[in-house]
N, C-alpha and C positions, 0 to 999 in steps of 0.2 A: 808495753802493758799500760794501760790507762790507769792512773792514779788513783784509784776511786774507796773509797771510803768503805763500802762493803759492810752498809751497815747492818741487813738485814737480820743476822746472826746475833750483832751485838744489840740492836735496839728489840727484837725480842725481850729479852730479861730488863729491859729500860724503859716500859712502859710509868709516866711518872703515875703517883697516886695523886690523884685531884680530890680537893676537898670539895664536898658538897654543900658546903656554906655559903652559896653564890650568891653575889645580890649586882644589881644591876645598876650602875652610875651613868650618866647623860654630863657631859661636859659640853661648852661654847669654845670653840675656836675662830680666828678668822678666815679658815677655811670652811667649817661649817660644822655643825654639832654631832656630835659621834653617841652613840649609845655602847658601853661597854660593860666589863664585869670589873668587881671588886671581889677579891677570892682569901680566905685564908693561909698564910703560909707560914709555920714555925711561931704561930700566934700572930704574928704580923700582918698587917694590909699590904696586900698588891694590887695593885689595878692597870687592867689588860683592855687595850684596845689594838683590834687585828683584823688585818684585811684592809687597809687603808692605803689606796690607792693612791702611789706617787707618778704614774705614767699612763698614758691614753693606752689602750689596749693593741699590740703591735701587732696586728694582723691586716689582711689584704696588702691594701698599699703602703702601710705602716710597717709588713713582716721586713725583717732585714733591713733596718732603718734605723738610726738615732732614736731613741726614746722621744716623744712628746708628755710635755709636763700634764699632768693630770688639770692641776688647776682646782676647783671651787666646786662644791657640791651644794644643790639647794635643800632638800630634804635632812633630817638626821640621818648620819648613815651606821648602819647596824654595824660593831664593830666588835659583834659578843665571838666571833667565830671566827673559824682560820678562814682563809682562801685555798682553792688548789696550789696545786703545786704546777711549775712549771713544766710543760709537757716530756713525759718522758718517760718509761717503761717503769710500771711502779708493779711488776710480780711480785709477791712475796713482801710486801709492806702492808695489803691491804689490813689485814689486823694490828697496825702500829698505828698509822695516821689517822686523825680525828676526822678528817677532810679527804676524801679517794678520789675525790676527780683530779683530773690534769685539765689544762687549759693554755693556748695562749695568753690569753686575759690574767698574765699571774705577776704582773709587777706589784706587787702589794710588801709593804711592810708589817710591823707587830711594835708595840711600843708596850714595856715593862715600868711601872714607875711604882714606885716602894712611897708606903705609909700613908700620903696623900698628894692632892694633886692641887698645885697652888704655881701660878705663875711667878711668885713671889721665890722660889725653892730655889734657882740657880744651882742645880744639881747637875755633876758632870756626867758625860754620855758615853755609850758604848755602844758602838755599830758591830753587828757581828756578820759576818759573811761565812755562809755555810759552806765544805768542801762536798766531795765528790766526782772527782776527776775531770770539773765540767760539766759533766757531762748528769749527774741524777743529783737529788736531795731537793732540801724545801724549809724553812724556817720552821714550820710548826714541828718538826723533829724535837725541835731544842726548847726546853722549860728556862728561862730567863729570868726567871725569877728568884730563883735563887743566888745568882749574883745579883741583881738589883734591892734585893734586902740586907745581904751580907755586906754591901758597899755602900748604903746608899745612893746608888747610880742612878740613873734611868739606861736599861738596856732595848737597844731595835734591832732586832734581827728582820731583813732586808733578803728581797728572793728577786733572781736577774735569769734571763734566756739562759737555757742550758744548752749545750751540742750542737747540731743542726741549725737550731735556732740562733744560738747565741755567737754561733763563731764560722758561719759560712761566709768562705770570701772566695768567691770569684765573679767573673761578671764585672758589673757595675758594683755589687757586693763587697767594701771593703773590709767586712769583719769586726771582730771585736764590739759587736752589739750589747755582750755579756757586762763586758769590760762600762762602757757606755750606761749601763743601765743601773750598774751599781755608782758609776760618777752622779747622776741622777737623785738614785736617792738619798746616798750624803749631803749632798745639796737639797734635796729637801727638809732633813733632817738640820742641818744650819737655819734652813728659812724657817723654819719652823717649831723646832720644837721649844722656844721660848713659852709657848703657850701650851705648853707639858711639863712646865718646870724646868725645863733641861736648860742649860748653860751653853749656848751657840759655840760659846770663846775653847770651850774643855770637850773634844768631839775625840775619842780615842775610836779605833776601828784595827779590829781584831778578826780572824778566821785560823782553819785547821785545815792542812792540805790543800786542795786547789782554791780552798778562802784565804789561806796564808799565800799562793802565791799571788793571787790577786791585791793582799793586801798589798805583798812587797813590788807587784808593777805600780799601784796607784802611789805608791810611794817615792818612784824613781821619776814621776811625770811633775815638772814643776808646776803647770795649768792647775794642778790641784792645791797650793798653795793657799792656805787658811781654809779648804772646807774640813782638815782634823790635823790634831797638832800632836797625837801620840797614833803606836802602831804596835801590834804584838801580832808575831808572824809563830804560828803552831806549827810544827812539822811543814816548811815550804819558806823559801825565798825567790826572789824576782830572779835569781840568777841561777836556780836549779837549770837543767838540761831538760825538764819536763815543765819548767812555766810555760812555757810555750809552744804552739803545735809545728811541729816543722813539715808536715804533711797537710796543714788542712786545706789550702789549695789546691793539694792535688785530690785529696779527699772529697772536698764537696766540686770539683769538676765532674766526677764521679756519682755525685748523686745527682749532679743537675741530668750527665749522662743518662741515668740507669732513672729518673721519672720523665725520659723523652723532652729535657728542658736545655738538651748542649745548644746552642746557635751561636754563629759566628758573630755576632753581633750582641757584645756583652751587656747591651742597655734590653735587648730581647730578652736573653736569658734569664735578668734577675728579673722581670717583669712576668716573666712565664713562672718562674719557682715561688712567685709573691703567689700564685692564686692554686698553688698544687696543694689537694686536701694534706690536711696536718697528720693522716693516718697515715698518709703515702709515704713523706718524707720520717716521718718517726721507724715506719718498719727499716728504714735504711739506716738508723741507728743500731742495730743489731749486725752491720756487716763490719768486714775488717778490709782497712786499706794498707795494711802494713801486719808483716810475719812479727818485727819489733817488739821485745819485752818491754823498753821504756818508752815507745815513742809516743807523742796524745796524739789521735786523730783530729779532736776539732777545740781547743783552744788560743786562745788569743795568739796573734799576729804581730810581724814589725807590719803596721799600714800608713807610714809618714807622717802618721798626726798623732795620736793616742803615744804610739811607740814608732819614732822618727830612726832606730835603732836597738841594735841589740841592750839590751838593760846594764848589762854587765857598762858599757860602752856607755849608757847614759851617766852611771855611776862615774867615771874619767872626765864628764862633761863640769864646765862650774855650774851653770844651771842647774838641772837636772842634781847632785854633788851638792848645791845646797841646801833646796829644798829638801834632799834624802839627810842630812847629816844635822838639820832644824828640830828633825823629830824626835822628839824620845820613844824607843823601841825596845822591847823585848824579842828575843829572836834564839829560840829552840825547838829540840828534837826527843822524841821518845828512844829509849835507847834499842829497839827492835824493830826501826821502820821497814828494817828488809819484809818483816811481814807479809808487806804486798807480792813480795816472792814467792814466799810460802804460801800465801791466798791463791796464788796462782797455781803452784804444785800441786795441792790440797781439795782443792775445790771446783778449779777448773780442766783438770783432765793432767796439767803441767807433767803430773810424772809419770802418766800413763803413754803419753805422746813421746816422752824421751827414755821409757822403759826403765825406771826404779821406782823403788818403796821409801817412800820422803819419808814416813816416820822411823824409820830406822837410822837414812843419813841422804845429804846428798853427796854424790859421784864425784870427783874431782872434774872428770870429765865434761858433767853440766858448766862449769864454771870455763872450763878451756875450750871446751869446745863450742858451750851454746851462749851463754851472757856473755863472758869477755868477747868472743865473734861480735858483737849486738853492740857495745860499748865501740868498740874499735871502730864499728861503720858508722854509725849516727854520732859519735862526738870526736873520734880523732881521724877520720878520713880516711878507715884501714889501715892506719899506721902499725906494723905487724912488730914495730921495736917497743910500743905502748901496751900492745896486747899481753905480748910474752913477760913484760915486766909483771903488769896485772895480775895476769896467771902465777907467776913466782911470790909476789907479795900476797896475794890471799888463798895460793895453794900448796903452804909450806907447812901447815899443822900437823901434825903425829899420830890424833888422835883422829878418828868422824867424827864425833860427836864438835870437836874444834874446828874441824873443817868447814862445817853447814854450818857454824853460825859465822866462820868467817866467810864463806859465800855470800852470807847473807849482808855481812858487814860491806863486800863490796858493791853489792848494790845500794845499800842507805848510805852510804860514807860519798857516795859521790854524786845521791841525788839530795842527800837532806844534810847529813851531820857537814860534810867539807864547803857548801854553798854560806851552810849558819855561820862558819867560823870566817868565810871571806865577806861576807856582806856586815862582820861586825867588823872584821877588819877597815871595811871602805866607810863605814859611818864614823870610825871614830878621827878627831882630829879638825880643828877650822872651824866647828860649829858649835850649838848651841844645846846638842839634844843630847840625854843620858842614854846609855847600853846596856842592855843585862841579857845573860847566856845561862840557859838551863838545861838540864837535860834530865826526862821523866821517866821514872825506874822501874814503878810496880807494874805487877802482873797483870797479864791479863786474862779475865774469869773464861776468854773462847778456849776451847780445847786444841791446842796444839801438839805436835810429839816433844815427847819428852826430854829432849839436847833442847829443844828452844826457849833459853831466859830471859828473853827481853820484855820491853813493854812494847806491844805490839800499835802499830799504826791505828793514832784514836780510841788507845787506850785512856788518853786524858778526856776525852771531851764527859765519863762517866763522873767526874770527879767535878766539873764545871758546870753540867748542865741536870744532871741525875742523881746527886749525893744522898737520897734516899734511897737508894740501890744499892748500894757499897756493902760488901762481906762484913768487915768489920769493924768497932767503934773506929780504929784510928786511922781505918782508911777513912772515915767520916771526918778527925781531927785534921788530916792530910785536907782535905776537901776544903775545911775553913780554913786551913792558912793559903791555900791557892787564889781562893776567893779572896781573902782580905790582900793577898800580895798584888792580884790582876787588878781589884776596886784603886786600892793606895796608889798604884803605878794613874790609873785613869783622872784620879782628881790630882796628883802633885807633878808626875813624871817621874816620881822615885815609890817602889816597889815596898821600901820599908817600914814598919810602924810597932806600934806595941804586940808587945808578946809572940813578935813573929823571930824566926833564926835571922840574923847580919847575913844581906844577900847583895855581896861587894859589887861594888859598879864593874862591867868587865873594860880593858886596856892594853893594848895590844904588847903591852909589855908585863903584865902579869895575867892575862887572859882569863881571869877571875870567871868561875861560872858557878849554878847551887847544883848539889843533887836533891830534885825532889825524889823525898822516897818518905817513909812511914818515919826514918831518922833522918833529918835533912841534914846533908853536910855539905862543904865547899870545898872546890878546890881549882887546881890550874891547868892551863893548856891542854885542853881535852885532845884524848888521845893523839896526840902529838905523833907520834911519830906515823901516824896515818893519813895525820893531816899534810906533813912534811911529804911525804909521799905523792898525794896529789897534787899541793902548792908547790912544791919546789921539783923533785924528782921529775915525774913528768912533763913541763915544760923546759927541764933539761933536755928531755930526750927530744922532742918535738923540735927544737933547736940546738942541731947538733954542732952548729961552731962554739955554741959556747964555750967557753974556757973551764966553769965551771962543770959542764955536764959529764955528771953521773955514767963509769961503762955499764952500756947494759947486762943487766944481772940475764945470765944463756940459760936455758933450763938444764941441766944435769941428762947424758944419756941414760943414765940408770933408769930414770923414772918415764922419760920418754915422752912427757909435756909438751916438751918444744916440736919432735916430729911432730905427734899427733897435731897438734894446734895451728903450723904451718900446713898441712894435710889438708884441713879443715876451711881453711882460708881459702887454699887454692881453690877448692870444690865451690868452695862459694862465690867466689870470681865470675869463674869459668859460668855458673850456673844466673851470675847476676847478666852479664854482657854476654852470652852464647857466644864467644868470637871464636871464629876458628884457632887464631894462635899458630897461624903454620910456621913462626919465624925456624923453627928449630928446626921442623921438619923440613923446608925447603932447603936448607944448608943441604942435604944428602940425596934432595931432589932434582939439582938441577942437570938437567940432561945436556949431553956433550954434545955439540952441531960438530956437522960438517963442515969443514974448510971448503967442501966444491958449492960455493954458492955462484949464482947469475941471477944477473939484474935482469927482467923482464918488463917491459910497457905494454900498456894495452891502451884500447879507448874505451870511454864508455858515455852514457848521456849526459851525466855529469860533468866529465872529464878526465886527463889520460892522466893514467897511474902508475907508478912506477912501484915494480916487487922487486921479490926475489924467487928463485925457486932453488931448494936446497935435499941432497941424497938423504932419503933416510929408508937402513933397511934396502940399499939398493932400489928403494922406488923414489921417484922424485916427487916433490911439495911443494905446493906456489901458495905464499906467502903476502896478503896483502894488510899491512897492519896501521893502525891510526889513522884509520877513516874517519872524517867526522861526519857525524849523523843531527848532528843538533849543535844551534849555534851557542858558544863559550856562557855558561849562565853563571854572569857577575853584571858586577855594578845593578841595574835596573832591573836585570833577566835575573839576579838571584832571588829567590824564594817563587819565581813563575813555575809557569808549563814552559816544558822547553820549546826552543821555535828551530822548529826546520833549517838546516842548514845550509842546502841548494847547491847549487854548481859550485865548481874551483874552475879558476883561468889554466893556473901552471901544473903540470904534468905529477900527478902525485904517486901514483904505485902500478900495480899489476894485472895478466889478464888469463883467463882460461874457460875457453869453448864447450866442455860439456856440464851437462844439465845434470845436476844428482841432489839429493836430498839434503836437506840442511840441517843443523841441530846449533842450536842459541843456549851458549853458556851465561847464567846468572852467579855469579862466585855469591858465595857464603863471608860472613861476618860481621853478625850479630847486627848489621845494616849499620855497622859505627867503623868497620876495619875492611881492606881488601881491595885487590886491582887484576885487571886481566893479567896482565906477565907471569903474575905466580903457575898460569896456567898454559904449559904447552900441549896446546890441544891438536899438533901435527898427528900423534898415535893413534887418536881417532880417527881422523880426518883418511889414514892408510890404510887403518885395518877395516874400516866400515866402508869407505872409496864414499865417505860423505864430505861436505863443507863445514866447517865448522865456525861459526863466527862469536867472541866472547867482547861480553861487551860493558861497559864500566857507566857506573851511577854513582848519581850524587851518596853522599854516606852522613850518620850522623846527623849535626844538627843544620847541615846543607842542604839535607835532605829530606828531611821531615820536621822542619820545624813549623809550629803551628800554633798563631797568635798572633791577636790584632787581625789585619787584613788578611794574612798567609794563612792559606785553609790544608797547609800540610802534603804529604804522600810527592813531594817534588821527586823522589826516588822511584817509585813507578811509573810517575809519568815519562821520566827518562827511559825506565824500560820498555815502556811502551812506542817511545818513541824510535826507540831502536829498533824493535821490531817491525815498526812499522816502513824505515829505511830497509834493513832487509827483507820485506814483501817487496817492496818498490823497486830495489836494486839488486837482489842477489845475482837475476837472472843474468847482467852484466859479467858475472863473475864464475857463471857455467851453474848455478844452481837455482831449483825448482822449486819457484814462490808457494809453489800452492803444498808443498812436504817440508813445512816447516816443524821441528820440535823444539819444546824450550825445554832446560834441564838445568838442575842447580840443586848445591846443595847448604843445609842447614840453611841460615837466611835466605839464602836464594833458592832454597826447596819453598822456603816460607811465602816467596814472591812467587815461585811460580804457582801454587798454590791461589794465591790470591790473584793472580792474572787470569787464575783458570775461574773463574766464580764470576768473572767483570761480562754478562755479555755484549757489552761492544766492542768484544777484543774478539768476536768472532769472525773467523777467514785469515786472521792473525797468523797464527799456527795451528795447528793441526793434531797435535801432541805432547802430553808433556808428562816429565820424569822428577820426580820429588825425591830426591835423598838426605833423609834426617830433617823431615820439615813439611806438614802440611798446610792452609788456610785456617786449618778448622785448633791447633793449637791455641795454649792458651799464651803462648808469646811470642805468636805471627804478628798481634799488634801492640800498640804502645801508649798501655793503660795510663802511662803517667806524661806523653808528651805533650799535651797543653800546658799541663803545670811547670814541666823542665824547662817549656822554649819562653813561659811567661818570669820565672827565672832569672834566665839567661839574660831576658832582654833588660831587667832589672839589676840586673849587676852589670852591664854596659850602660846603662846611662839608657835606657829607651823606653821605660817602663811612660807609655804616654795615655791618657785617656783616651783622645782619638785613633782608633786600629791602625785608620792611615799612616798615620805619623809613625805609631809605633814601626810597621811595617817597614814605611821609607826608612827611620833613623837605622833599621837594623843593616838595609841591604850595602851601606856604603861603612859600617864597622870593619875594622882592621879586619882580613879571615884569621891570623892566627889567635886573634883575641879572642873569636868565636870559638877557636878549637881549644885553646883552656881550659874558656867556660862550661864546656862543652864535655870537658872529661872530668868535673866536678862529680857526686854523689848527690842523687836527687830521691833517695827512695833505697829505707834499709833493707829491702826486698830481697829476697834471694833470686826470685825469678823475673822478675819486671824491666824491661828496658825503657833506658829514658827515651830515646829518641828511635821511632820506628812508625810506621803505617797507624792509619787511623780512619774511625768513621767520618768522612768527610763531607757526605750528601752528595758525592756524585760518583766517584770511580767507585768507593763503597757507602752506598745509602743505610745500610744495616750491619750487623753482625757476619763475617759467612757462611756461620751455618743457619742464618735467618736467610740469607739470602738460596743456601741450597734447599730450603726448602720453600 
């Protein structure tokens, strides 16, 4: 599920009330003179200048690029009004925003400054970075002004590439532009805004949801060292499971895919998506690249520079460790972030698709059967001893009404509440900077069912940015101590002042945190023994020599959890890799030979073969097995077309004079498992009086891997090539080049299928037989294998800008290292394989059922 803020419901009723006392102010800069508004607020002066351009407008050759500094303006520039907002499906906001266009051209900031405007003021700063899963929102949403008079601040809400835009990395495309564009205007805001009053040295930078996790990456990156010296992370740290997109390469392969921009050559590609209209690429923000409740399609990236590593990792780093541990930080959670779950239930179809009535309760079953499945694949690698714990620790309530909101607890406890409690844990100790942990209570005014008490995801930002909204006086009184705690925290790095509650520093040995709520109180080690559960529990299990670990907690037959959930698992296996899985079944399949074997020779043009022929059935069987038809593809020949294998000197099998029809076995397995032997095709071969020849392919990621130089489908050309030896040769062996059938089933229904659709395979054979598998399937091919083999090549050490290289470093990698890598999890997909057939511009130029028709 994508993170997203979902505000359209709540910014209905958050329309602010603007006073009509506007009057117009013109300031000098040495950037150049801006024309603005001075507005009344709480009797107070503010003065608003917006839309101020800190980056060249990132389009054509600029789309997918490092921001360019804006630079110098000659004229006054109007600065009374918002800007668009960054492109992106704005349905249902048009009556909020003051401003309805979207644009490329949206790198603009907003600058708030309280009472008056004097360069003299050395007034401390707040950068505020708006959430939205990434992927929507826009500054003018947020009235700033209200903290910048409550604090005396100067507050700049700041607007960066969202989605598509902001975080497409493949190609030449390394991503994290989003990321990039908000380093940008920090830095402008340093260079600058001395000449707004603001204080360079005092630069705090604040967001809510994917602005909190943004905050907490620009926080773990030591390059950013002195452009801000405080941070408060809203709902979101660097180290959630959702900072980051762990699909978005595969994802925008996919869209480069689907606007006709794939090419093998990754400096074409991003060259081609620089100049694809902005409508094209935006309607493929409405598609889904993953079945995933938590995964983000297109957010920030590890890209070796920005993030050289996991966050969490950067954190262990000293670098990186001290820069993170310099800042003073605030870093809390509302206590209902599950919300986003319920948003989903609720709004988007969530409980119509999984068949209950969310406001009544959720199913234990949702929680074992469909999030814990989703957790287990995307963060513990299917670990089914992690699953079942999960399912035991938040499916042991008595009541539903306690169940659903612990469902819900499992999902925010380990995307928001358990990341808060470990990222304060890694800042504190060795440095220089204060900690505070809160966690925000009240209600919120959306309508949800009735068991839901939390304060729901973004129930604070009404209290920060819209306290002229608020139900009641003290959630207004609430409002101003939030304000003056977040102002206090921005000018000193300590949270505390007059007239507010004692909001103890937190320390890993009394884990001090506030509750905000209408009565604010304090207290310790927030829910502790949940936290204990993910921090310690868990990683017992995940390493099971430990001495200390934890037996796993088995679900009870009674209830019947553990069946269902292992059930559940399995189906999803099976349904992710399609492998046959015959291991069990061939135990009971293997057929008993005859002891009356003879060796038989023949010649043939190639060269003389040596069989057997053996009783079956009282009829006799000539046996010619382990022909080679193409030469061994390693070292140089791996990731080729295969090459013809030609003659043999020394005598290798067998021979038989009559002419009969042929049929060509393709084994099934999922194109990742599977070998001729499993299959004794003599039954055929007697009961039809045909030949039968089965023939073996490259599999997995020997097979179709594809990136850099390697254009992929190495698995069909082997079959192909095999075919094409048995046109060339069968007749040597008594059967009839021109009655060939090919047959296979499940993957290798899927191959014949797509061999049947190729027509230069025509004269090939003649015939063919699909069992469990056609071309026109939607997992004949393999939506994600550019992204898995680019990967792959990434975690061996081959990740090279040059295709070449990349290519060569691969083909001389250890093979079993490949096959490791290779059985990783690339895609929480239920039905997607990573490594299979693909569009490749030649054996298939299109789709095939573009190609049937």
């Amino acid at each position: 599920m994508m993170i997203s803020v979902k505000l359209t419901v709540l910014l209905c009723v958050l329309l602010p009330v603007f006073s009509q006392d506007l009057q117009e102010v013109t300031i000098s800069t040495p950037l150049g003179g801006l024309l603005g508004l001075r507005r009344k607020l709480s009797s107070e002066d503010v003065y608003e200048f917006k839309n101020i351009p800190f980056a060249k407008a990132p389009v054509d050759n600029l789309r997918f690029e490092k921001p360019q500094p804006y630079g110098s303006w000659d004229k006054t520039l109007d600065a009374r009004h918002f800007g668009p907002s960054c492109y992106q499906d704005l349905t249902g906001m048009e009556s909020i925003l003051q401003n309805t266009n979207i644009s490329e051209d949206c790198l603009f900031l907003n600058i708030y400054i309280p009472h008056h405007v004097s360069t003299e003021s050395n007034k401390s700063v707040m950068v505020w970075i708006h959430g939205g899963g990434y992927y929507s929102g826009q500054a003018q949403l947020y009235d700033a002004a209200y903290l910048a008079v409550a604090g005396d601040v100067i507050v700049v809400t700041i607007q960066y590439r969202l989605h598509i835009f902001g975080f497409f990395a493949t190609g030449n495309s390394k991503g994290n532009y989003g990321l990039w564009d908000q380093i940008l205007a920090i830095q402008w805001v340093k260079d600058n805004i001395a000449s707004y009053g603001g204080n360079s040295q005092s630069i705090t930078i604040f967001g809510e949801s994917a602005g909190a996790f943004s905050v907490g990456l620009l926080s773990v990156m030591p390059q950013n060292q002195g452009l801000f010296q405080r941070a408060i992370m809203q709902s979101g740290t660097a180290i959630s499971e959702v900072s980051l997109g762990s699909i978005t390469r595969y994802a925008s392969s996919q869209v480069a895919n689907n606007v006709n921009c794939s090419k093998s050559d990754p400096e074409e590609l991003t060259q081609c998506m620089k100049y694809v209209n902005a409508n094209v690429i935006l309607a493929q923000q409405g598609k889904r690249f993953s079945s995933s409740l938590i995964l983000s399609q297109f957010a920030p990236i590890i890209d070796g520079e920005l993030l050289p590593i996991q966050p969490k990792q950067l954190l262990l780093n000293s670098s990186a460790s001290t820069f993170f541990k310099s800042l003073d930080v605030i870093i809390g959670t509302n206590s209902g972030e599950g919300s986003l779950l319920l948003d989903f239930f609720l709004y988007q179809g969530g409980q119509y698709l999984f068949q209950f009535n969310v406001s009544d309760h959720i199913p234990k079953r949702i929680l074992c059967e469909v999030l814990v499945p989703d957790i287990a694949n995307a963060v513990y690698n299917n670990n089914t001893n992690i699953a079942i714990s999960i399912c035991d620790k938040y499916g042991a309530a008595l009541t539903r009404d306690d169940l659903s909101r612990d469902i819900l607890n499992a999902y925010s406890d380990l995307l928001f509440m358990v990341p808060t409690v470990e990222s304060l844990r890694l800042h504190t100790g060795n440095g220089n900077g204060k900690q505070f942990q809160y966690i925000f209570l009240p209600l919120s005014t959306i309508p949800y069912p009735e068991w839901f008490d939390g304060s729901a995801h973004a129930t604070d930002l009404y209290y920060f940015f819209f306290p002229g909204t608020l139900p009641t006086d003290q959630d207004g009184e609430l409002s101003m101590k939030l304000l003056k705690y977040w102002t206090n925290f921005a000018k000193t790095g300590d949270v505390n002042g007059v007239n507010l509650p004692k909001w103890e520093q937190y320390d890993t040995t009394t884990e001090h945190y506030i509750n905000l709520d209408i009565n604010i109180t304090t207290d310790q080690h927030i829910f502790k023994d949940r936290v204990d559960f993910w921090l310690n529990d868990i990683p017992r299990i995940l390493n099971p020599s430990s001495s200390t670990r934890r037996p796993i907690v088995q679900t009870s037959p009674t209830n019947g959890s553990d069946k269902v959930y292992r059930h559940k698992l399995l189906i999803k296996e099976d349904a992710m890799t399609i492998s046959v899985k015959l291991t069990v079944l061939l135990y009971v399949l293997l057929p008993v030979f005859s002891q009356d074997l003879q060796e038989v020779t023949i010649s043939t043009p190639l060269g003389g073969l040596l069989g057997l022929r053996r009783r079956l059935s009282g009829e006799d069987v000539y046996e010619f097995k382990n022909i080679p038809f193409a030469k061994a593809p390693v070292d140089n020949l791996r990731f080729e077309k295969p090459q013809p294998y030609g003659s043999w000197d020394n005598t290798l099998d067998a021979r038989h004079f009559v002419v009969k029809a042929v049929m060509v076995w393709i084994h099934g397995g999922g194109y990742s498992v599977g070998q001729t032997e499993f299959y004794d095709a003599a039954y055929l071969a007697v009961a039809g009086d045909v030949i039968v020849v089965t023939i073996q392919y490259r599999l997995n990621i020997f097979g179709f891997f594809a990136t850099g130089n390697s254009k992929g489908n190495q698995g069909l050309w082997d079959q192909i090539l095999a075919l094409q030896w048995v046109k060339d040769n069968i007749n040597s062996y008594g059967g009839n080049s021109q009655s060939v059938t090919i047959f296979g089933e499940s993957a290798g229904a899927f191959s014949v299928g797509l061999l049947s659709v190729m027509p230069q395979n025509q004269g090939l054979f003649q015939r063919a037989i699909m069992q469990s598998g056609t071309a026109l399937s939607e997992i004949s091919m393999g939506l994600i294998t550019r992204y898995a083999s680019s990967q792959v090549a990434n975690n061996v050490n081959c990740s090279q800008s040059d295709p070449g290289k990349l290519s060569q470093c691969m083909k001389y990698v250890d093979a079993n290292v490949l096959l490791e890598e290779a059985g990783k999890e690339f895609s929480s997909s239920f039905i997607q394989i990573p490594f299979a057939p693909i569009i490749d511009g030649e054996l298939l130029p299109v789709q095939p059922k573009q190609l049937l028709l």
